[in-house]
Backbone as CSV, one residue per row, in Angstrom:
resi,resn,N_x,N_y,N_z,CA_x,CA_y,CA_z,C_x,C_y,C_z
1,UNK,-135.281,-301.042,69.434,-134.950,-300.388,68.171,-134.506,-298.961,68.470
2,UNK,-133.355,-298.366,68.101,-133.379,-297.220,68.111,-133.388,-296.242,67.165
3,UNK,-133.611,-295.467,67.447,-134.206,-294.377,66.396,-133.145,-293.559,65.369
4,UNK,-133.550,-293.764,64.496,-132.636,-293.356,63.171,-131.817,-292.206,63.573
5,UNK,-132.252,-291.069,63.880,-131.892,-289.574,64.048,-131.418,-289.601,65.397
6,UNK,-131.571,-290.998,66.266,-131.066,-290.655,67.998,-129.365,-290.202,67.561
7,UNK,-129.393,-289.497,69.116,-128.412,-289.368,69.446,-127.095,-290.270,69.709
8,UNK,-127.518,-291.635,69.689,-126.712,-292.536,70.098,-126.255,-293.361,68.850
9,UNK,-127.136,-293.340,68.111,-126.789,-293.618,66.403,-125.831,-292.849,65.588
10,UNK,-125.402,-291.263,65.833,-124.999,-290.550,65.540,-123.809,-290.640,66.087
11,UNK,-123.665,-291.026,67.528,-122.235,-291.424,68.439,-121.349,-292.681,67.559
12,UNK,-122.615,-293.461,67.741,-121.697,-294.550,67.349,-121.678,-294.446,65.563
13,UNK,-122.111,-293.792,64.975,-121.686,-293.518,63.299,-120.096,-292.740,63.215
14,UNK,-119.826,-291.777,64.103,-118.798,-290.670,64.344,-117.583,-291.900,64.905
15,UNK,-117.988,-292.783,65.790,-116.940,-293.189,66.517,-115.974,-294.344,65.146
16,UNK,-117.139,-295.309,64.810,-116.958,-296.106,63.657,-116.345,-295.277,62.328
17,UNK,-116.710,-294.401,62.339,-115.826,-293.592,61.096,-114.400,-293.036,60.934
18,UNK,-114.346,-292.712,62.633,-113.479,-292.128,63.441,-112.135,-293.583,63.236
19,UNK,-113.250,-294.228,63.951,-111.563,-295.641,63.907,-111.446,-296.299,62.566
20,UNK,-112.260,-296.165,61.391,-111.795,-296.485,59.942,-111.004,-295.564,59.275
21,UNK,-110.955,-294.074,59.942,-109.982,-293.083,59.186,-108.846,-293.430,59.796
22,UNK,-108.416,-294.403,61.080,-107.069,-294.595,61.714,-106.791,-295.794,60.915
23,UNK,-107.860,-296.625,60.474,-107.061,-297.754,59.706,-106.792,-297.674,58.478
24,UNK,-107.653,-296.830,57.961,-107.405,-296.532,56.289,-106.702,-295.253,56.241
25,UNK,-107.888,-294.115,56.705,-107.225,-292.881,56.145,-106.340,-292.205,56.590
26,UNK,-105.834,-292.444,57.641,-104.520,-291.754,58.505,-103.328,-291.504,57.509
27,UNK,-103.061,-292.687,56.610,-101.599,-292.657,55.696,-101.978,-290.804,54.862
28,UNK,-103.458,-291.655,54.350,-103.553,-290.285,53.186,-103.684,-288.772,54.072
29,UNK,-104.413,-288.900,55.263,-104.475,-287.532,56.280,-103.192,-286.853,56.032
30,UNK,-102.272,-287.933,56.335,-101.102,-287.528,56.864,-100.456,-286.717,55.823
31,UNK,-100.442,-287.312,54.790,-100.389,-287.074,53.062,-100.877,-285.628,53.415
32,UNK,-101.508,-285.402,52.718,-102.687,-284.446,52.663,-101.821,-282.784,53.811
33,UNK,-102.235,-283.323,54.902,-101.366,-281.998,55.560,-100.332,-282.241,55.940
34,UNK,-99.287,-282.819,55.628,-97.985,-282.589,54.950,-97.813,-281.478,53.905
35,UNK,-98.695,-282.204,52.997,-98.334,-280.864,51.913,-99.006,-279.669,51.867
36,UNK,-100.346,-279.535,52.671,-100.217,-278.322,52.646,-99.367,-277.863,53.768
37,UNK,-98.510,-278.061,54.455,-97.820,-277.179,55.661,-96.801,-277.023,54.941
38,UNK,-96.222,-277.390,53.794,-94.867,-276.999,52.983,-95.657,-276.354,51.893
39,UNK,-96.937,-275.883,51.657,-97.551,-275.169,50.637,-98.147,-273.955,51.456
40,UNK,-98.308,-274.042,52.326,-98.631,-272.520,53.234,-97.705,-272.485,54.234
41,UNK,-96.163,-272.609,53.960,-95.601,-272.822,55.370,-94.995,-270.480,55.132
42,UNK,-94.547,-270.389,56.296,-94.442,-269.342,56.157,-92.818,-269.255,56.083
43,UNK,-92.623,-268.058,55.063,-91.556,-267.472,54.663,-90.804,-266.202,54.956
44,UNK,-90.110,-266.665,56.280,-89.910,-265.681,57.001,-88.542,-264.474,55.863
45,UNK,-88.376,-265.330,54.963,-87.495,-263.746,54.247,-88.247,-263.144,53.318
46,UNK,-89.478,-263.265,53.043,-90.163,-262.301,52.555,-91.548,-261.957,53.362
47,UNK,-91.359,-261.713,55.025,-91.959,-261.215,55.716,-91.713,-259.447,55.651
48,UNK,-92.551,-258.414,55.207,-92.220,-257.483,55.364,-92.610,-256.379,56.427
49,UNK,-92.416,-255.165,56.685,-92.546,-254.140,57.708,-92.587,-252.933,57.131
50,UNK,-93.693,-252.456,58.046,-93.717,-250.741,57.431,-93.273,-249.479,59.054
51,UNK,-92.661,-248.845,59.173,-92.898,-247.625,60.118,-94.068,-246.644,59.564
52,UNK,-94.923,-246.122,59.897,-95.240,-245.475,59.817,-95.340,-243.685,60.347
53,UNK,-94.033,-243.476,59.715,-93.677,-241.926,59.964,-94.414,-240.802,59.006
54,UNK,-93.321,-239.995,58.693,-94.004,-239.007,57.895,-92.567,-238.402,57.229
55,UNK,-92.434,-239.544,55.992,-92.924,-240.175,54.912,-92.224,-241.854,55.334
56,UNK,-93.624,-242.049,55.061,-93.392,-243.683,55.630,-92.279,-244.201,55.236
57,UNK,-92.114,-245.656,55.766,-90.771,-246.388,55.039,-91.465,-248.043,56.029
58,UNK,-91.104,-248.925,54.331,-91.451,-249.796,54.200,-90.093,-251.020,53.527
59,UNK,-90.554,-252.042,54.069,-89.176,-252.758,53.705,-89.533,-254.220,53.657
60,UNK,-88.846,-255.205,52.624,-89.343,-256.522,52.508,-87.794,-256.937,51.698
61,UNK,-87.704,-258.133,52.443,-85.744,-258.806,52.315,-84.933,-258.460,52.277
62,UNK,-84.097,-258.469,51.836,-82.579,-257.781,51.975,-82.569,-256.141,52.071
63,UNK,-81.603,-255.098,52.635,-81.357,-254.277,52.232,-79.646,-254.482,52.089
64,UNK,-79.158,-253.323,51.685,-77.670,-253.149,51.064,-76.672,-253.479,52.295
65,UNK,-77.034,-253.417,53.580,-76.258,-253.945,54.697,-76.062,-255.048,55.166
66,UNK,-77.067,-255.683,55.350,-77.359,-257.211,55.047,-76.753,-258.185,53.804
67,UNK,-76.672,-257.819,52.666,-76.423,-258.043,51.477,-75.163,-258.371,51.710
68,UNK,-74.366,-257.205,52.071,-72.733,-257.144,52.270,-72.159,-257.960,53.129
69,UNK,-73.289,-257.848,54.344,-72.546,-258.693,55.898,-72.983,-260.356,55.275
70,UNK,-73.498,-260.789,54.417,-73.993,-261.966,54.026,-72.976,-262.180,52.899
71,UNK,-72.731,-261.221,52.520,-71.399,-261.589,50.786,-72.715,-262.266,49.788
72,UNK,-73.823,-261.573,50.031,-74.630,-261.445,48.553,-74.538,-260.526,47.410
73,UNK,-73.867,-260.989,46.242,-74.000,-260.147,45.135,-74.995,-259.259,44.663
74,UNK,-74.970,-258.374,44.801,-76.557,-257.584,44.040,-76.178,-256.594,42.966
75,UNK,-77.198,-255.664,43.239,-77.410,-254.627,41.901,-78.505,-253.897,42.493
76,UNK,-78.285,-252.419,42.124,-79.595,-251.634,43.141,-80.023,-250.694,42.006
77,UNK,-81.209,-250.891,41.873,-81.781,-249.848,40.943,-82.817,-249.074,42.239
78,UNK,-82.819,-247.421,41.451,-83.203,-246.238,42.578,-84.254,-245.667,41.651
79,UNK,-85.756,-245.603,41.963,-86.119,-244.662,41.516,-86.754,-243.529,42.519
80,UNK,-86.792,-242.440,41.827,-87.152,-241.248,42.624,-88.852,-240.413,42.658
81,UNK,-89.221,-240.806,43.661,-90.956,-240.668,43.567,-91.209,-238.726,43.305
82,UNK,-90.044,-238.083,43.249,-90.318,-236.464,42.239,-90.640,-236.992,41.515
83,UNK,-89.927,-237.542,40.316,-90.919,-237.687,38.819,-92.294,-238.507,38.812
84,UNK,-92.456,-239.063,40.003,-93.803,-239.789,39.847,-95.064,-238.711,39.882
85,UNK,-95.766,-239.162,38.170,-96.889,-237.362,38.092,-98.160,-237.561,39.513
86,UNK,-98.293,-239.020,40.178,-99.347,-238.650,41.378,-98.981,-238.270,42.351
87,UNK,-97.856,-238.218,42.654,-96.953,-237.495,43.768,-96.758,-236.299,43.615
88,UNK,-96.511,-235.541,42.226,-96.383,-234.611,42.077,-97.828,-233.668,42.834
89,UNK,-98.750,-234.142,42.245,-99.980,-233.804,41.818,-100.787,-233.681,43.395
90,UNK,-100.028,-234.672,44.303,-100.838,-235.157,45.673,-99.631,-233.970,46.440
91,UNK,-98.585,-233.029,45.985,-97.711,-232.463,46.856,-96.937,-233.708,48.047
92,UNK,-96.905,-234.905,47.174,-95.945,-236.009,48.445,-94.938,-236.257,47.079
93,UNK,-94.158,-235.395,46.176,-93.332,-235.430,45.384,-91.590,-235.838,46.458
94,UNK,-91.649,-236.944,47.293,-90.678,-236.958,48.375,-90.938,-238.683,48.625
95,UNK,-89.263,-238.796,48.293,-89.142,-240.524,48.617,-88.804,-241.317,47.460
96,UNK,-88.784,-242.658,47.509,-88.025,-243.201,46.398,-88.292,-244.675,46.759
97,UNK,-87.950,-245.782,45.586,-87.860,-247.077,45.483,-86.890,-247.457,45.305
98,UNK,-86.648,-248.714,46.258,-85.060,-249.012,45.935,-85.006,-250.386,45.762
99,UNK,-84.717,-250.955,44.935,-84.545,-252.370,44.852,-82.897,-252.808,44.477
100,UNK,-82.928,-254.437,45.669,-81.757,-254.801,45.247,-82.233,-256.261,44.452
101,UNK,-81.317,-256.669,43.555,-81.899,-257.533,42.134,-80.405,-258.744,42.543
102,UNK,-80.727,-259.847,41.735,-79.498,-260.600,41.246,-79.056,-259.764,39.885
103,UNK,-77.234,-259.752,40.212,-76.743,-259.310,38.997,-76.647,-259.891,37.710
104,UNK,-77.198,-258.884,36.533,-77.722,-259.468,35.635,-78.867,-260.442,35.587
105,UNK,-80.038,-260.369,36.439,-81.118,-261.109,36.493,-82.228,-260.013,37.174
106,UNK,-83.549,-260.478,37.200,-84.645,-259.505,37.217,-85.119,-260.059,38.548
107,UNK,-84.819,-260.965,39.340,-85.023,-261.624,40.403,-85.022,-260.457,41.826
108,UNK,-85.642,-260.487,42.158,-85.630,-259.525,43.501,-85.160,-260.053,44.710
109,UNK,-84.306,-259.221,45.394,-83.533,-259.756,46.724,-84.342,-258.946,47.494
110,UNK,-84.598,-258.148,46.836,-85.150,-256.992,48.629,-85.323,-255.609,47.989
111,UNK,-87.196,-255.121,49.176,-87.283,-254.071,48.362,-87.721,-252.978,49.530
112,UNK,-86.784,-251.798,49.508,-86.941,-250.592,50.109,-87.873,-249.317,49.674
113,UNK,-89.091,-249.193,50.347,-89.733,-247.716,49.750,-90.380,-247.178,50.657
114,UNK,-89.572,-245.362,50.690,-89.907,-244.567,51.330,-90.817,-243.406,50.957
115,UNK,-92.051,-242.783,51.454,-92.510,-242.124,50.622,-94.161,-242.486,51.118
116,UNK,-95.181,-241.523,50.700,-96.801,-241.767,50.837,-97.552,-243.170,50.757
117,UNK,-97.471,-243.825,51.588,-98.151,-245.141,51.591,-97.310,-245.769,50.913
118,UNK,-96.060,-245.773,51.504,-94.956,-247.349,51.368,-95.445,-248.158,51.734
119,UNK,-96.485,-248.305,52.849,-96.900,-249.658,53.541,-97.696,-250.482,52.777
120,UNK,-98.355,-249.356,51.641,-99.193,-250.534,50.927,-98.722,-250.355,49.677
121,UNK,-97.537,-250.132,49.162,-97.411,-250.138,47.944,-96.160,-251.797,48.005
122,UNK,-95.364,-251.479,48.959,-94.570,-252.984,49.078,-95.159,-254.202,48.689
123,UNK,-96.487,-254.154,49.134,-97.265,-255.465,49.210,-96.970,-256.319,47.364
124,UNK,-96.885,-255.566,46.467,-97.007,-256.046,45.200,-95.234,-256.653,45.074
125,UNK,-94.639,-256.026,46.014,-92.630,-256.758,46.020,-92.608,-257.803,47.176
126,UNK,-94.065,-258.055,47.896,-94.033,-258.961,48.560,-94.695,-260.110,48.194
127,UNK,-95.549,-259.776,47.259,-96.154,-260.917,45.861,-94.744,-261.226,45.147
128,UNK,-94.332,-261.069,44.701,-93.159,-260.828,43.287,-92.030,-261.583,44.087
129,UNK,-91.905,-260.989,45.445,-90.659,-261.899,46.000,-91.387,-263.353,46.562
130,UNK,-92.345,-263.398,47.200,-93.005,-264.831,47.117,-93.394,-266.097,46.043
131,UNK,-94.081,-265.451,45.068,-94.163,-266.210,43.681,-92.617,-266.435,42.945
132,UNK,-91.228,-265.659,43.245,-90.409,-265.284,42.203,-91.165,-265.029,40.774
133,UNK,-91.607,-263.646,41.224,-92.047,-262.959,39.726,-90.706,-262.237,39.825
134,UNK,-90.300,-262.127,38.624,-89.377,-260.831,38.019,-89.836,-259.377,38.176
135,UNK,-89.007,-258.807,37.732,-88.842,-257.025,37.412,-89.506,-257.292,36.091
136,UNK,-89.018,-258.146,35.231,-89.657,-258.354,33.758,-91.344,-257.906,33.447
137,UNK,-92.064,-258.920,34.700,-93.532,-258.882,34.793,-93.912,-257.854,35.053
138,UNK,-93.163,-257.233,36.081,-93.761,-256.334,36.713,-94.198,-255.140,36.222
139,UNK,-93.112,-254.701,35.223,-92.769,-253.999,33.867,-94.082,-254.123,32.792
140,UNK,-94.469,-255.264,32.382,-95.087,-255.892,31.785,-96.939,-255.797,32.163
141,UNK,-96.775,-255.205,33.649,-98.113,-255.208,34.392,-98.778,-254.144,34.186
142,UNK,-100.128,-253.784,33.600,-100.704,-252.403,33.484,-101.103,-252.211,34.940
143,UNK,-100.378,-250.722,34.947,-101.211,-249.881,36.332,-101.775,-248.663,36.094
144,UNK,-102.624,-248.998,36.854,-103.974,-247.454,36.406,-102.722,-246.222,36.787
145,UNK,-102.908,-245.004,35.703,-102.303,-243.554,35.792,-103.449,-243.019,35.847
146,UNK,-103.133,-242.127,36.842,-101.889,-241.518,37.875,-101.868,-241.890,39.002
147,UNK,-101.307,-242.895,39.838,-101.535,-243.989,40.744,-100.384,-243.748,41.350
148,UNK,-99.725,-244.031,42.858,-98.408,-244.032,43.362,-97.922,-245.739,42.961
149,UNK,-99.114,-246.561,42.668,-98.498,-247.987,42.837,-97.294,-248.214,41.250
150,UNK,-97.889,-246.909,40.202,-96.616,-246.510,39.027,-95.790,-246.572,39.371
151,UNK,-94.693,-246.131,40.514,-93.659,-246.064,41.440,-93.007,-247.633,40.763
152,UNK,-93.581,-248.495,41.177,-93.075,-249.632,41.256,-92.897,-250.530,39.942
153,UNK,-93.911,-249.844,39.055,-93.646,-250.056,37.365,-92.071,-249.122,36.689
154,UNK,-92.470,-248.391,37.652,-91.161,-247.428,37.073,-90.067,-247.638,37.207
155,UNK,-90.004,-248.212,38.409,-88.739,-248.592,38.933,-87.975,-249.812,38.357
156,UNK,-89.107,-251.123,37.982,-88.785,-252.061,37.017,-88.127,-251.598,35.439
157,UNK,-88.991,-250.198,35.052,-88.087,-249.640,33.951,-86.911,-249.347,33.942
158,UNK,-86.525,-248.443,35.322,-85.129,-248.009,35.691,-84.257,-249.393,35.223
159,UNK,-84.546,-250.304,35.829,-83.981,-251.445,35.781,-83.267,-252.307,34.505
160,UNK,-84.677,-252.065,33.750,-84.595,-252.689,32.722,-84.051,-251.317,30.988
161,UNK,-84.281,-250.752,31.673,-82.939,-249.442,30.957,-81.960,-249.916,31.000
162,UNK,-81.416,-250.284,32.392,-79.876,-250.153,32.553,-79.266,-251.832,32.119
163,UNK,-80.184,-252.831,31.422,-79.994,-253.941,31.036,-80.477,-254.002,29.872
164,UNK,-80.717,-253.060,29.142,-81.022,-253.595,27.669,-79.646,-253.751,26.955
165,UNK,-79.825,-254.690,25.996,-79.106,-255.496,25.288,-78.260,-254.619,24.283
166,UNK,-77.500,-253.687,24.688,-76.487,-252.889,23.772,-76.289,-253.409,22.778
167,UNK,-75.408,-254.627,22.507,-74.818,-255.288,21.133,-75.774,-255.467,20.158
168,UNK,-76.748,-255.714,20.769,-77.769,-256.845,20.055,-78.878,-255.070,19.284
169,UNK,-78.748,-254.056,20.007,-79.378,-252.829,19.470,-78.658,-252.620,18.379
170,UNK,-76.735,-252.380,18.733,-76.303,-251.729,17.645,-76.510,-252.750,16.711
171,UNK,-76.480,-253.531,16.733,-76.669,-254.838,15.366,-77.894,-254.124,14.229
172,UNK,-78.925,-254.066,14.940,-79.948,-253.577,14.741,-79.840,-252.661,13.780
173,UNK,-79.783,-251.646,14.849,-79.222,-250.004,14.012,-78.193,-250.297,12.898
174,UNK,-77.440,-250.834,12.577,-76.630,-250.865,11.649,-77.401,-251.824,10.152
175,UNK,-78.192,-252.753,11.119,-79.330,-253.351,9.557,-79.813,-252.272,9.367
176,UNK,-80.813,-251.617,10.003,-81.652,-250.555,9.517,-80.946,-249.449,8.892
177,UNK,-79.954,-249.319,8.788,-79.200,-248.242,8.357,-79.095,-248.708,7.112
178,UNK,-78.247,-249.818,7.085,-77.946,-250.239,5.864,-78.973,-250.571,4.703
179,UNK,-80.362,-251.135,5.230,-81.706,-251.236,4.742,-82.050,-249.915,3.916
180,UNK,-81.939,-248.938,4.891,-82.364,-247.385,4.552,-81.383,-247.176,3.187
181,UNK,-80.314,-247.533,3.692,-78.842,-247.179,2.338,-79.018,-247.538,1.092
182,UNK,-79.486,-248.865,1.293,-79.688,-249.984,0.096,-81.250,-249.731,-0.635
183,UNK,-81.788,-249.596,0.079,-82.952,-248.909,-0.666,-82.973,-247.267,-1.651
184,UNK,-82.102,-245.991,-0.582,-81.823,-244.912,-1.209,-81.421,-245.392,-2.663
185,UNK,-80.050,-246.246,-2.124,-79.105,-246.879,-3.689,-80.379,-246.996,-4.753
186,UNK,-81.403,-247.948,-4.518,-82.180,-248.443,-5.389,-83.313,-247.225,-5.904
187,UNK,-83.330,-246.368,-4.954,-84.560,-245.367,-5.602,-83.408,-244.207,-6.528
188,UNK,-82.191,-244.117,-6.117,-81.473,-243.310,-7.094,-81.037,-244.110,-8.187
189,UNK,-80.758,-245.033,-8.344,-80.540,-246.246,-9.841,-81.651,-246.097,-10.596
190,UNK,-83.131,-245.897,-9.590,-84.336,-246.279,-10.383,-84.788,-245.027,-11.333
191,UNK,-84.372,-243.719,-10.315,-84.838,-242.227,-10.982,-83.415,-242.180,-12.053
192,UNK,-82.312,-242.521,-11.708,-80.829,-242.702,-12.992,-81.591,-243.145,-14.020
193,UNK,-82.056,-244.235,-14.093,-82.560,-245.320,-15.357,-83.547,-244.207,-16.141
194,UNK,-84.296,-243.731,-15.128,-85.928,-243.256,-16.018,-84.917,-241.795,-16.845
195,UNK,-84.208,-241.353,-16.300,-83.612,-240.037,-16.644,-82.709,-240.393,-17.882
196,UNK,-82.263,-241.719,-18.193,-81.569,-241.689,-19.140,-82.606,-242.695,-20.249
197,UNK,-83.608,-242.830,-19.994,-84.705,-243.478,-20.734,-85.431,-242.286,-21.581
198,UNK,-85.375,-241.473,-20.605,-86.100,-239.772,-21.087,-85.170,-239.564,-22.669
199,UNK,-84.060,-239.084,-21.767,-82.745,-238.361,-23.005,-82.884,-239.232,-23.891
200,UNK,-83.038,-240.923,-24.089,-82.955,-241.206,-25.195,-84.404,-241.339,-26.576
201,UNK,-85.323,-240.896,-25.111,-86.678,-241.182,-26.128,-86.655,-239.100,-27.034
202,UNK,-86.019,-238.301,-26.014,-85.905,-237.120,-27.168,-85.195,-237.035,-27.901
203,UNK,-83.853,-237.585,-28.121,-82.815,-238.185,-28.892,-83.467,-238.399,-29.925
204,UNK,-83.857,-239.185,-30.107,-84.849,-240.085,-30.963,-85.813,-239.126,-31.729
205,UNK,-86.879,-238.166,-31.020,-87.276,-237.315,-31.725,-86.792,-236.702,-32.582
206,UNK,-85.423,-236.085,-31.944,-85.051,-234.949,-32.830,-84.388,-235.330,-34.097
């Protein structure tokens, strides 16, 4: 008899399990890490890099040279880390964000930033270019003020400035105008009416 817990019970439990996962479970194994190696496989164009100089510079997909020698269409929005108030405030008022976008789309091709801890501020354009999050979201994302990682909210604004919907504003502005007009009309008809309601109720007196 051998003993429940032996060592040799344990061999031959491992071995027997071992050759039922080749007859059964091998298909599904196989299954199985398949997909995760196309679900964690790595993505070498949104691998990014930092130098660390003085003022760093950090970089993740395309820049504007690449873009061109490839005949990729883009669009580059620039913002400038002077107006950023924690830069100001930290005396690293020096450097900038540069993103190149699909034209007319919020999609990110590649993102350049030079300036106080570029190395870790990229990391959130290296989320955004992995997931395909937009400029939209990003925009959309609260970041603690007065923070340098603002930089990168800001820069989604730059962006989304230079794409707001002109036609569709003046449309706008011209209801509201006319709203404003059409109402004046109605509060001067309404004070007309009472003013000639007056004259006729003293009319009447006299």
């Amino acid at each position: 008899v051998v003993p429940r817990h032996s060592t040799y019970r344990r061999g031959r439990f491992a071995s027997e399990w071992a050759a039922d996962l080749r007859r059964n479970g091998w298909p599904i194994w196989l299954g199985i890490s398949g997909r995760l190696a196309s679900e964690y496989a790595v993505d070498y164009s949104v691998v990014p890099w930092a130098t660390f100089t003085e003022p760093e510079v950090a970089r993740v997909g395309l820049n504007e040279t690449e873009a061109k020698e490839r005949n990729i269409p883009y669009e580059v929005t620039t913002f400038d880390l002077a107006e950023l108030d924690r830069a100001i405030a930290d005396g690293e008022a020096h450097g900038l964000v540069k993103l190149l976008t699909v034209p007319g789309k919020d999609r990110i091709l590649g993102a350049t930033l030079v300036g106080e801890h570029a190395g870790d501020l990229i990391a959130e354009y290296v989320l955004a270019m992995r997931q395909r999050i937009g400029l939209n979201k990003i925009l959309g994302t609260n970041h603690i003020y007065p923070t340098l990682a603002e930089a990168n909210k800001y820069a989604a604004g730059r962006w989304k400035q230079a794409h707001k919907p002109e036609r569709l504003l003046r449309l706008v502005e011209r209801f509201h105008t006319w709203r404003r007009g059409s109402g004046h009309d109605a509060v001067a008809r309404k004070m007309d009416g009472t003013r000639d309601a007056g004259s006729e109720r003293r009319g009447v007196g006299i």
